[in-house]
ROFI-845785 format. One record per residue: y negated, z negated, x negated of N, C-alpha, C, CB in turn. Coordinates in steps of 0.02 Angstrom, whole numbers, padded with zeros to 5 digits, always signed. Atoms other than C-alpha are relative to their C-alpha. Glycine has a CB too. Example, Ala and Ser with C-alpha at 12.3 -4.5 7.8 and 13.67 -1.06 7.14 Angstrom:
<sites>
+00059+00000-00045+00225-00390-00615-00060+00000-00045-00001-00062+00050
+00059+00003+00042+00053-00357-00684-00055-00037+00039-00023+00071-00020
</sites>
This chain:
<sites>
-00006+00021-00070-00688+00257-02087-00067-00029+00024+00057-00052+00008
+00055+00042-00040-00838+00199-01972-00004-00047+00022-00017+00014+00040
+00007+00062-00018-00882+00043-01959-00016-00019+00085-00053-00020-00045
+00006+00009-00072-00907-00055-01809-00075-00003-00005+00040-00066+00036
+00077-00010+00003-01086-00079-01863-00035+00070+00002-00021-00029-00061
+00021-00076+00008-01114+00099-01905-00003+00046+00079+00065+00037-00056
+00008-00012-00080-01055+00137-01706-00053-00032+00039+00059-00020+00036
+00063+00033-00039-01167+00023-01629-00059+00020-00025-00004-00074-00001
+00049-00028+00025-01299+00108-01747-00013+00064+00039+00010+00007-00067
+00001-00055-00020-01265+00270-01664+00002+00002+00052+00033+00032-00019
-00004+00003-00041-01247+00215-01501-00088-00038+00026+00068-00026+00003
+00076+00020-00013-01426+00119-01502-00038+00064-00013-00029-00063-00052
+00052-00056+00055-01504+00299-01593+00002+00026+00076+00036+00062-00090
+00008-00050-00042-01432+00403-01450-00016-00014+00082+00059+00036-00010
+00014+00043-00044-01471+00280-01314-00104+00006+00011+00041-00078-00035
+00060-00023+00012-01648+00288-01388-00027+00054+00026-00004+00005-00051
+00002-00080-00029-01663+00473-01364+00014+00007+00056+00043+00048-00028
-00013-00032-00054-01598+00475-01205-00063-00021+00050+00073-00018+00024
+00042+00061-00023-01728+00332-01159-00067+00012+00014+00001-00052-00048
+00072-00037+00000-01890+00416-01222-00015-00073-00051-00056+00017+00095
+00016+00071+00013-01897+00223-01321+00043-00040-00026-00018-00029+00050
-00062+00087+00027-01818+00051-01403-00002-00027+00091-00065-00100-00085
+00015+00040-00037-01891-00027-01250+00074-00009+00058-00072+00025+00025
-00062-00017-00065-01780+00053-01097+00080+00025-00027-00034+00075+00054
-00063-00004+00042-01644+00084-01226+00014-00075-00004-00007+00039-00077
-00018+00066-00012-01631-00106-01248+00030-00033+00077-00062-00031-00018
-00005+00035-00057-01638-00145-01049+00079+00017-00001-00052+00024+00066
-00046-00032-00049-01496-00016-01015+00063-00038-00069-00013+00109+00021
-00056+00026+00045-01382-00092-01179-00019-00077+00019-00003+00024-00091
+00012+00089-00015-01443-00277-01131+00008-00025-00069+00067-00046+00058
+00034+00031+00074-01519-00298-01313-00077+00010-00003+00032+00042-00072
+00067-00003+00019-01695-00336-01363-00016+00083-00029-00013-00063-00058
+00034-00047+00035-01813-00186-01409-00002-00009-00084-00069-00002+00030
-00029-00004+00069-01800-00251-01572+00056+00011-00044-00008-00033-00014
-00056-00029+00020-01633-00252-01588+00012+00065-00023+00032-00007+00039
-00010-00075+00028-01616-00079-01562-00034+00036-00061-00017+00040+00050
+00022-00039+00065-01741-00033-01680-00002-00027-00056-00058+00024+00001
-00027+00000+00073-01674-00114-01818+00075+00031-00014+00000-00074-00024
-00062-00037+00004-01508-00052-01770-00009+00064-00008+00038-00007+00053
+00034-00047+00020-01596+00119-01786-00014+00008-00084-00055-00008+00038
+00016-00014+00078-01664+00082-01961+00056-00013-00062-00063-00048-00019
-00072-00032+00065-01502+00049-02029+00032+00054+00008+00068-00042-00008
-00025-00069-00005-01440+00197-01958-00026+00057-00053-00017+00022+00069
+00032-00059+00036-01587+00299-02051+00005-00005-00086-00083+00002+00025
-00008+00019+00059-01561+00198-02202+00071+00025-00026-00011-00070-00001
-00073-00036+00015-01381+00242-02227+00012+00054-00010+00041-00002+00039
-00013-00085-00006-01396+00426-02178-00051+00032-00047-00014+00034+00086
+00041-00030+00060-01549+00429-02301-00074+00049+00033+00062+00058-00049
+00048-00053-00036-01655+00515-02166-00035-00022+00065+00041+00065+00020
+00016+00023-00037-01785+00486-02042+00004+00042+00081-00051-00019-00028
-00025-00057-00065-01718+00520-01850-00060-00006+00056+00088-00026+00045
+00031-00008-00055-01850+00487-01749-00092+00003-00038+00027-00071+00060
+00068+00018-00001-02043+00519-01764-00042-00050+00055-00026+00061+00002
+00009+00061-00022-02114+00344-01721-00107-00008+00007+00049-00057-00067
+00077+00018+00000-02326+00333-01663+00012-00039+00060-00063+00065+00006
+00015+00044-00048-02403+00224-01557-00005+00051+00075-00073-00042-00026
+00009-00054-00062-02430+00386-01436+00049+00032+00005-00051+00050-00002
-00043-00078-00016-02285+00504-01476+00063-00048-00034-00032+00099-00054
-00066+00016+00049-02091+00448-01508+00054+00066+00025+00042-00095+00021
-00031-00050-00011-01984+00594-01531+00073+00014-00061-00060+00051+00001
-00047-00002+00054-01837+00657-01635-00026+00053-00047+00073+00014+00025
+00018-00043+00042-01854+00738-01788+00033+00065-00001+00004-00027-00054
-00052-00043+00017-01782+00890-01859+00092-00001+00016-00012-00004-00065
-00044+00035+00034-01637+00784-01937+00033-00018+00054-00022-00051-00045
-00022+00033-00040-01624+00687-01781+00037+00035+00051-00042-00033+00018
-00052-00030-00053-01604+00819-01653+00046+00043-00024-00030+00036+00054
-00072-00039+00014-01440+00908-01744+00020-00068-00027+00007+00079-00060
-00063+00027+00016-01373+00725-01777+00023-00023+00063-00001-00052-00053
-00001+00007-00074-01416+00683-01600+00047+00025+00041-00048+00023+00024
-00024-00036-00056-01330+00837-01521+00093-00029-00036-00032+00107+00005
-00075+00004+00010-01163+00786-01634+00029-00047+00012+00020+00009-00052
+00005+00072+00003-01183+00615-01603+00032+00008+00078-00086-00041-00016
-00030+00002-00070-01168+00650-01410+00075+00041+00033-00057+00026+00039
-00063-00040+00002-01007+00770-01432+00035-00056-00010+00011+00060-00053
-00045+00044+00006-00927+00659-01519+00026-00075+00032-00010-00004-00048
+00000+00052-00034-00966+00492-01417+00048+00041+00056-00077-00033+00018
-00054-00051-00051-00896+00612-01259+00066-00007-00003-00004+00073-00013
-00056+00011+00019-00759+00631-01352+00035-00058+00002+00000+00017-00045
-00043+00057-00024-00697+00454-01357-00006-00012+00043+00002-00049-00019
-00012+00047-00090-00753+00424-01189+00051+00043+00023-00078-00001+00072
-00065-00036-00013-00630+00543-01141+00059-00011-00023-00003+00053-00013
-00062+00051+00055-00501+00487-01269+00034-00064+00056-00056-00056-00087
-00028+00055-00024-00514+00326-01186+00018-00003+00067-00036-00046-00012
-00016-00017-00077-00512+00386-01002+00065+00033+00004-00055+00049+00035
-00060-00046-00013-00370+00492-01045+00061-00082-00018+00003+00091-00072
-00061+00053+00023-00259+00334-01115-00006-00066+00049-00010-00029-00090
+00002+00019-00046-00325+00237-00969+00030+00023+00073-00044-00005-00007
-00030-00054-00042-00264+00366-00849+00078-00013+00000-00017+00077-00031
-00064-00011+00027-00095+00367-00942+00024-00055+00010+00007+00021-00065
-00013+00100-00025-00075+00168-00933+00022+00002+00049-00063-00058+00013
+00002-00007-00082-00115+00172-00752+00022+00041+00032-00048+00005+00026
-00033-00061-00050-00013+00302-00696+00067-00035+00018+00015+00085-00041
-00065+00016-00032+00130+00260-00606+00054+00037-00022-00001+00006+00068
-00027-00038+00044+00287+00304-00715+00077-00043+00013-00042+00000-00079
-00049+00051+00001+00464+00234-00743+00051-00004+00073-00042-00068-00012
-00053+00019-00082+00615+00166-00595-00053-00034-00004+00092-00039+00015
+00015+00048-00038+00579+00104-00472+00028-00005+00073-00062+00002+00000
-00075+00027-00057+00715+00009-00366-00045-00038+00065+00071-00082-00050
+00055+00037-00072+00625-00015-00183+00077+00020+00056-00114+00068+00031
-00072+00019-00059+00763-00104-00038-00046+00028+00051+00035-00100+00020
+00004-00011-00064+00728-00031+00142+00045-00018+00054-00006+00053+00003
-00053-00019-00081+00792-00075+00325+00019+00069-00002-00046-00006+00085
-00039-00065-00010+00910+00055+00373-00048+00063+00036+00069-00019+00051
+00038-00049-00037+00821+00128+00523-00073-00003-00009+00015-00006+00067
+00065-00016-00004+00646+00081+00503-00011+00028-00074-00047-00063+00025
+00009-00019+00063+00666+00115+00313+00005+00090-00011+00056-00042-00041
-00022-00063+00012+00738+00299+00339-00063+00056+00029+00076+00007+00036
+00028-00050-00015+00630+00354+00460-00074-00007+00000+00026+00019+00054
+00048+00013-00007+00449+00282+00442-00024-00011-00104+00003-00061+00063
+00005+00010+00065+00456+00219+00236+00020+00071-00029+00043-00062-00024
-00026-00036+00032+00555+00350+00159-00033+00082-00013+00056-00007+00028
+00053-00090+00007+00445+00520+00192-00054-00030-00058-00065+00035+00101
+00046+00021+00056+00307+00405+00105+00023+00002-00060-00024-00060+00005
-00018+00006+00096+00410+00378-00067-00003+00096-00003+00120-00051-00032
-00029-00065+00021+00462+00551-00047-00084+00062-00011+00069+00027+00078
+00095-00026+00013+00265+00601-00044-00014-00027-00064-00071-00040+00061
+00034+00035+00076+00232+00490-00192+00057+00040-00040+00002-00108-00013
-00049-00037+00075+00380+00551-00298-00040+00093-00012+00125+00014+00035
+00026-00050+00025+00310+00708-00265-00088+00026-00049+00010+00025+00056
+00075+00005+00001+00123+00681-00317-00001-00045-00093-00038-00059+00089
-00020+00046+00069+00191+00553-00479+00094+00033-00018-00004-00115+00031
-00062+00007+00025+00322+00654-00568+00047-00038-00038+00002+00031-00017
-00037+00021+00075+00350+00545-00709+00020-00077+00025-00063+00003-00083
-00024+00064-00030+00405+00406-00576+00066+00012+00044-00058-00032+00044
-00070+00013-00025+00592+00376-00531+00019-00039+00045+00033-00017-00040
-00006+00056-00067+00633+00293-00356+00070+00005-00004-00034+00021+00087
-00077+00029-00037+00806+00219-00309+00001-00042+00039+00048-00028-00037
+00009+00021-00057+00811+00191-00150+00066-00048+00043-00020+00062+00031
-00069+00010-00028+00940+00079-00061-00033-00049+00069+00065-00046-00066
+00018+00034-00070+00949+00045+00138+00054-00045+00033-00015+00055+00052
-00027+00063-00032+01000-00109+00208-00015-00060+00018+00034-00014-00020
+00035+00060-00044+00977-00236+00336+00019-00059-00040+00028-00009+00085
-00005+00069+00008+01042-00366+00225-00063-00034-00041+00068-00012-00035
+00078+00054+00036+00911-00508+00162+00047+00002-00092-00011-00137+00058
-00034-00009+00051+00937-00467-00027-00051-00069-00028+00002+00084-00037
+00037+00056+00044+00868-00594-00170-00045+00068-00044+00067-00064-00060
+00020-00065+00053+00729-00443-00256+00027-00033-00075-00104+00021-00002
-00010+00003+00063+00742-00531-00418+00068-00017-00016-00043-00040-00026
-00052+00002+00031+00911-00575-00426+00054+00079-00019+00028-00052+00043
-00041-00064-00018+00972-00400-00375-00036+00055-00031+00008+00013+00079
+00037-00031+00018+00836-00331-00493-00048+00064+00023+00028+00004-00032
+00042-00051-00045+00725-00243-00342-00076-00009-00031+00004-00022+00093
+00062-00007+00000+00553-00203-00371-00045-00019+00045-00008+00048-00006
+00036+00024-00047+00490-00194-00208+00036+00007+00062-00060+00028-00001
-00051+00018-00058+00563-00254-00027-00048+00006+00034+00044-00066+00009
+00015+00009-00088+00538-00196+00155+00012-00041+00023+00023+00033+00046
-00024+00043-00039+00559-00332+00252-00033+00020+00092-00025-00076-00038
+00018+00004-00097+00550-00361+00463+00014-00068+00012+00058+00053+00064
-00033+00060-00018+00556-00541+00526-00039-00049-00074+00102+00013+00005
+00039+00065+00062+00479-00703+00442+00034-00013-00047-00015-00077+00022
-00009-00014+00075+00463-00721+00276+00023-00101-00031-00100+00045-00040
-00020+00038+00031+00560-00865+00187-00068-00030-00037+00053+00028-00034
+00029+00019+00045+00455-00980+00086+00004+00005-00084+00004-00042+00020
-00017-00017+00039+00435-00909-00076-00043-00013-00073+00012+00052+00023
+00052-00012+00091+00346-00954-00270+00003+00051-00033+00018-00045-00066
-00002-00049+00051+00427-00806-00335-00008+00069+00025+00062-00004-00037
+00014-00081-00033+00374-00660-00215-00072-00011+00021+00055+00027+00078
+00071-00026-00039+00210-00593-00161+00012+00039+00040-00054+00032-00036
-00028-00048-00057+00209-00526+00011-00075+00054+00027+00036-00061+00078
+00049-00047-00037+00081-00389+00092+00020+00030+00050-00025+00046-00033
-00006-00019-00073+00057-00376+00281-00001+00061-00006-00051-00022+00050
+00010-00075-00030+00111-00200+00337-00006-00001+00077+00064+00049-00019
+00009-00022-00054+00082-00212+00512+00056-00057+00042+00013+00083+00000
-00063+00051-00053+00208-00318+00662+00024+00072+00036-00043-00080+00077
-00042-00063-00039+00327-00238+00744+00004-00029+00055+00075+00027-00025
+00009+00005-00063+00320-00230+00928+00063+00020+00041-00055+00038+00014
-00061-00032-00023+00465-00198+01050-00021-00004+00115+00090-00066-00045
+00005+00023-00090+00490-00169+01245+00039+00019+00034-00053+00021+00042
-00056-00020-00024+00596-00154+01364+00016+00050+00050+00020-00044+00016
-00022-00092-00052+00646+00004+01436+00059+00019+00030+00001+00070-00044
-00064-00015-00020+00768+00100+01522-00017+00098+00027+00028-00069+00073
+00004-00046-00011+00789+00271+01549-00025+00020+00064+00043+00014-00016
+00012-00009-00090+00722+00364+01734+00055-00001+00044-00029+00069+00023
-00076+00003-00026+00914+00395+01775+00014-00053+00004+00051+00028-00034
-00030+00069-00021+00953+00219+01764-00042-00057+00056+00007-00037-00072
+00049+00054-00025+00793+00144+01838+00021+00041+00098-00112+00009-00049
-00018-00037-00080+00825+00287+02000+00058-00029+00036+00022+00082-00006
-00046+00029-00033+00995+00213+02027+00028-00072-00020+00045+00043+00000
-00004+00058-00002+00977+00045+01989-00052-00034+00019+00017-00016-00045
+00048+00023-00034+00807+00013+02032-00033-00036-00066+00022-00043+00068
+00043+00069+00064+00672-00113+01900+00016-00073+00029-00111+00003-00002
+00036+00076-00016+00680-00288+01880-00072-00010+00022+00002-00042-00062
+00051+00001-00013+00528-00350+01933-00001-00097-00027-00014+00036+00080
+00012+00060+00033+00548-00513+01828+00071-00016-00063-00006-00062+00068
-00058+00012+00058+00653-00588+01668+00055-00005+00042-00006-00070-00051
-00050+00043-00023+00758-00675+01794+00045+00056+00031-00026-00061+00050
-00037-00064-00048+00797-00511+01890+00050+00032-00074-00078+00081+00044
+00006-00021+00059+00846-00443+01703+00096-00022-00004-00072-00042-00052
-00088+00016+00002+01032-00548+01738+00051+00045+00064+00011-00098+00020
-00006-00035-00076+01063-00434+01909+00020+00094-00063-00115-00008+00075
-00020-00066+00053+01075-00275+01752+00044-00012-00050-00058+00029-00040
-00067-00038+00080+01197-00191+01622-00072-00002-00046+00053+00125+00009
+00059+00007+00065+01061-00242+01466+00068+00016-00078-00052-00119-00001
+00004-00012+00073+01102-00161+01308-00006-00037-00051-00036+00030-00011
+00010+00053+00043+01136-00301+01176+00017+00018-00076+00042-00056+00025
-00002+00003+00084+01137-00311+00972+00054-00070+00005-00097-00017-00050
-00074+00027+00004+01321-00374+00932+00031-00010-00043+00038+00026+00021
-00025+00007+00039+01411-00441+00814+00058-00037-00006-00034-00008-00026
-00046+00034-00009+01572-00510+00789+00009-00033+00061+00001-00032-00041
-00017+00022-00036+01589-00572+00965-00064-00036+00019+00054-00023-00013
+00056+00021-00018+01421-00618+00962-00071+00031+00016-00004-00033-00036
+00045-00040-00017+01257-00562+01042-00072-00027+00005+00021+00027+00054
+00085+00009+00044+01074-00570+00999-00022-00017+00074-00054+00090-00051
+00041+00000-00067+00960-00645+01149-00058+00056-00011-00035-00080+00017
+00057-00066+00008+00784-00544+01169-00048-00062+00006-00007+00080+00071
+00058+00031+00005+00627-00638+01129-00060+00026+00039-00013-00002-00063
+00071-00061-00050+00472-00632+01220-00061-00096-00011+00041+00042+00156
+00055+00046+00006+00307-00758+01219-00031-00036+00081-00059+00048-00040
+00030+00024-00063+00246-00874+01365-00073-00005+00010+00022-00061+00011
+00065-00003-00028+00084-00899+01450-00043-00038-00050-00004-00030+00073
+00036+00053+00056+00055-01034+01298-00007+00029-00073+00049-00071-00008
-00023-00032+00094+00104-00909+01150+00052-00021-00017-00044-00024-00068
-00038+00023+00034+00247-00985+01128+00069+00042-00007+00002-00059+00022
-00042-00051-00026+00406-00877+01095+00053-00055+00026+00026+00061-00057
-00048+00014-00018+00577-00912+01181+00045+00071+00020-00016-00048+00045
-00059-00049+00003+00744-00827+01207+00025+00014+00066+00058-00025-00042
-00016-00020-00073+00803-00735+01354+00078-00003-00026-00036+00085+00036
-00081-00050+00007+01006-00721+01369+00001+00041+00016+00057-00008+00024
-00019-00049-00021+01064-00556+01397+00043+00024+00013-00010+00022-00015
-00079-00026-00006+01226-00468+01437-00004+00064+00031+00053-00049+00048
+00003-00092-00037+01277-00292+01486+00082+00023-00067-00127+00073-00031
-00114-00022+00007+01457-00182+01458-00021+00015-00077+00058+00111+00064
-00009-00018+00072+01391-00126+01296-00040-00046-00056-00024+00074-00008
+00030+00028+00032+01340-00204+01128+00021+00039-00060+00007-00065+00007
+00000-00028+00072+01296-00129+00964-00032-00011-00047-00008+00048-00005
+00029+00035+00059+01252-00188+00783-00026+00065-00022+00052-00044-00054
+00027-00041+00035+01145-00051+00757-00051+00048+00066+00062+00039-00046
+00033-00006-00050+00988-00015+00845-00031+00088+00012-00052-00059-00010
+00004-00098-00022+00985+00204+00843+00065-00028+00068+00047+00092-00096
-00042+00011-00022+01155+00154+00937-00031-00005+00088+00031-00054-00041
+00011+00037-00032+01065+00046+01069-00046+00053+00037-00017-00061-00027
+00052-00074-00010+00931+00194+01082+00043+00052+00044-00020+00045-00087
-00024-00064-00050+01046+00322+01136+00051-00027+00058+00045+00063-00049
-00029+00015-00059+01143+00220+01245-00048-00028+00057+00051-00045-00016
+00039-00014-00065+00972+00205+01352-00008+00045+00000-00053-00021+00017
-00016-00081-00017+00936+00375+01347+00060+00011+00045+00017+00044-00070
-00082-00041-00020+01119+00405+01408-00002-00023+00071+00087-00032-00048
-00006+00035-00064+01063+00275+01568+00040-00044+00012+00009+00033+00043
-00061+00063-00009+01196+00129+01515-00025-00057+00014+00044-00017-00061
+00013+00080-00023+01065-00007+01554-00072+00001-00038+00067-00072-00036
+00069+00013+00035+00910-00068+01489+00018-00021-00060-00047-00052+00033
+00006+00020+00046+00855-00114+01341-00063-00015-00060+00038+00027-00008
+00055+00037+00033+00747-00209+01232-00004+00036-00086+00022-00095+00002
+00016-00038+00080+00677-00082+01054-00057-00004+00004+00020+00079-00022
+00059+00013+00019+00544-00075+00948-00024+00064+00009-00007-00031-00062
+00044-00065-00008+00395+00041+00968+00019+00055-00048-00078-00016-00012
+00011-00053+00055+00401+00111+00796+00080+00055+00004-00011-00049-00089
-00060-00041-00013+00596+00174+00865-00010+00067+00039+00047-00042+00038
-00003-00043-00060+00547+00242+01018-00053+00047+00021+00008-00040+00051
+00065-00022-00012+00381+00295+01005-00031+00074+00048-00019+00003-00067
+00009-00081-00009+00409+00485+01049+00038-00011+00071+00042+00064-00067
-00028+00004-00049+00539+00442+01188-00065-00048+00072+00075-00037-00029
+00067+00000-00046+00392+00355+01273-00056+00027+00009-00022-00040+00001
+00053-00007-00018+00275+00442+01261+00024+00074+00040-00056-00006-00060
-00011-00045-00040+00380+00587+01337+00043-00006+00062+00020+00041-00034
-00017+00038-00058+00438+00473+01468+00077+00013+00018-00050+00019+00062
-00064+00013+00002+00621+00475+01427+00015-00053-00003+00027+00023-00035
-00001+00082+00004+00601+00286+01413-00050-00011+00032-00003-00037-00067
+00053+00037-00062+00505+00192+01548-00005-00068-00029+00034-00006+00090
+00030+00045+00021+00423+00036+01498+00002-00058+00066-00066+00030-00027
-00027+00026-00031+00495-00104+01593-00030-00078-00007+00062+00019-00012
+00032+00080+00019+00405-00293+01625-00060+00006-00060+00071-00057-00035
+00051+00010+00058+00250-00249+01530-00053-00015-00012-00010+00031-00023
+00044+00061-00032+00158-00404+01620+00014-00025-00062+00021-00047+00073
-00054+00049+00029+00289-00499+01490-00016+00020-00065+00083+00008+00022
+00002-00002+00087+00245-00511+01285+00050-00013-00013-00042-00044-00042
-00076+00000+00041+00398-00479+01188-00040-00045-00088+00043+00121-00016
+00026+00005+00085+00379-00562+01017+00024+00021-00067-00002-00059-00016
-00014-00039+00075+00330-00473+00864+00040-00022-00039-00052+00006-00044
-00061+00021+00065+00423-00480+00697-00074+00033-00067+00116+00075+00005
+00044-00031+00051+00304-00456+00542+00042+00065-00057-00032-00071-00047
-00035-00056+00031+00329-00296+00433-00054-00042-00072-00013+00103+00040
+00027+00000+00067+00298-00338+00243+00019+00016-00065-00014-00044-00008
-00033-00017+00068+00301-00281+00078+00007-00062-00036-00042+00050-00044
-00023+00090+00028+00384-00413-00042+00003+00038-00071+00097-00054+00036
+00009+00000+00080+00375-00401-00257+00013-00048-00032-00057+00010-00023
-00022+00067+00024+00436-00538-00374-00078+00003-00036+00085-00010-00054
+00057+00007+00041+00265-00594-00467-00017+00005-00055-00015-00035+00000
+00008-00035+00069+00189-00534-00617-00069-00008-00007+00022+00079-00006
+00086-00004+00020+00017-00572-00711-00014+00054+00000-00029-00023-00065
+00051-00055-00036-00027-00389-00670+00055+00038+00051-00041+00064-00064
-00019-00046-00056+00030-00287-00540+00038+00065-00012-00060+00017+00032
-00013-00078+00035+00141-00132-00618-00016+00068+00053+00092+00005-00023
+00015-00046-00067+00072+00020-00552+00020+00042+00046-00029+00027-00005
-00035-00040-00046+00207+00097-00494+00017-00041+00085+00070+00019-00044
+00004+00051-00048+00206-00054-00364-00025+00009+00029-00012-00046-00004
+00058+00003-00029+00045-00036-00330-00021+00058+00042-00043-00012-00046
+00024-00034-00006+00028+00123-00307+00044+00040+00087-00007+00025-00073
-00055-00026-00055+00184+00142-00153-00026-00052+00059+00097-00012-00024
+00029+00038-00024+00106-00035-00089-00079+00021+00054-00002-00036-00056
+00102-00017-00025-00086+00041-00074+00038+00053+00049-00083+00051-00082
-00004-00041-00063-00020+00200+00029+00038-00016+00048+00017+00058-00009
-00039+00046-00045+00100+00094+00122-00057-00044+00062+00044-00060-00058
+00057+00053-00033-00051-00026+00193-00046+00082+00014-00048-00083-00071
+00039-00050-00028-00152+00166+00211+00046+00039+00031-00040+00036-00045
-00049-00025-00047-00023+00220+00322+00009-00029+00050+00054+00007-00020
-00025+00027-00038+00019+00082+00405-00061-00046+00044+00053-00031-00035
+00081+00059-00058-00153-00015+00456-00063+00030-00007-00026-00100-00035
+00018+00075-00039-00271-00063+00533+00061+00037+00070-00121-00020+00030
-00050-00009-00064-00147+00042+00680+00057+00029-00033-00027+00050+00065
-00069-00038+00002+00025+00101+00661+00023+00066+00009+00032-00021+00038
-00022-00043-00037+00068+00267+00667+00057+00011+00085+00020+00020-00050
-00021-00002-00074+00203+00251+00805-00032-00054+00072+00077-00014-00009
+00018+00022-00046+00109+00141+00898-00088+00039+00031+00009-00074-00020
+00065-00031-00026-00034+00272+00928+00016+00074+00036-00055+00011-00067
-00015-00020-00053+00061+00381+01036+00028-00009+00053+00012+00024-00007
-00035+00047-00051+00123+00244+01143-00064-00030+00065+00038-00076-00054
</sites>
């Protein structure tokens, strides 16, 4: 077997050779010129043979040297490759991997992305599950969490900004023709508004004042639905206005099936982030849905760049 001395012998020889010298063979290993060339003379001593012809004018390889030289650099190759290949293999993204999504923004904005990565990393297994509820990742053994909306104070998650989500309030042309626009929040109680509903209860609509500060509008209107595709097609349909996010509607505005309603008035964002329970390294199958997640999603948004 080869010593560890015996490598560093062979690695100063062919370093040498490549160098023209000890001298610039030393700089580029960050060892003295001497070093190397004693690490050299045990090399020649061992092998019994002299590899380099050494004058004050001429340093060259010998015979000996250049056929141990050329095997010397095969074989070094060789482990560097070796080791690039088991570095490769490490770092490849492999294994489940249990990632929670929102329903709607998870299905239709997240989900093409895994489904790109699964294809690109076979030897990586996604299980995907969508739902608006706030799960616990580590109790419920998730990997990695979509979230929308501020983030709990947490020691045991690491979060990464994907972007804010934006919303506005629209209404179809059919509804705005025979009902006419507000032309202020206050006008906004004078309409049928499209509300998010639940048990008998209904979501206000947020928006930001002249100070930054947010506050809550009430709302009311004939319909209410816990589920915001729902809320979508019942503007389209002309049942009232309504307050969605860009990344919903993006296409409906920009083909002016949704009109953009009070958009003097800042609605307030909701942050989009990825969430992970913590780990002294980063597993790469994490990492690797995380990184094209943030190259997808920033510095602009896809749906907010046809809006």
């Amino acid at each position: 077997m080869i010593s560890a001395e015996h490598l560093k012998g062979i690695t100063a020889f062919v370093q040498a050779a490549d160098a023209g010298g000890f001298t610039l063979a030393g700089e580029r290993l960050g060892l003295s010129k001497s070093g190397i060339a004693k690490s050299v003379a045990r090399l020649e001593e061992r092998l019994g043979v002299r590899l380099f012809n050494r004058t004050t004018r001429r340093f060259a390889l010998t015979a000996e040297g250049q056929s141990f030289y050329t095997t010397c650099v095969r074989v070094l190759a060789e482990l560097e490759n070796a080791e690039a290949a088991l570095n490769e293999q490490r770092l490849r993204p492999r294994g489940r991997l249990r990632v929670d999504l929102p329903v709607v923004f998870g299905r239709r904005w997240v989900v093409p992305i895994l489904l790109d990565i699964g294809g690109r990393y076979p030897e990586l297994s996604l299980e995907i599950s969508l739902t608006d509820r706030r799960i616990d990742p580590i109790e419920d053994g998730i990997d990695l969490v979509i979230r929308i909306g501020d983030l709990d104070d947490s020691t045991t998650l690491v979060a990464r900004r994907l972007g804010l989500q934006k919303s506005v309030v629209c209404a179809s042309p059919a509804y705005l023709e025979s009902q006419g626009c507000p032309a202020s929040l206050d006008e906004l109680d004078d309409h049928s508004c499209i509300v998010f509903g639940r048990g008998g209860q209904t979501l206000p609509w947020w928006f930001v004042d002249g100070k930054g500060a947010p506050f809550a509008k009430p709302v009311d209107g004939q319909f209410a639905f816990n589920h915001s595709d729902a809320i979508c097609d019942a503007a389209l349909a002309g049942r009232g206005i309504a307050l969605l996010s860009t990344w919903l509607i993006d296409d409906h505005l920009g083909n002016s099936r949704l009109i953009p309603i009070l958009p003097e008035i800042e609605t307030r964002g909701f942050p989009i982030n990825a969430l992970w329970p913590h780990a002294r390294h980063m597993a790469p199958k994490v990492r690797v849905v995380v990184d094209e997640l943030v190259n997808r999603f920033l510095p602009e948004p896809p749906w907010d760049m046809s809006t």
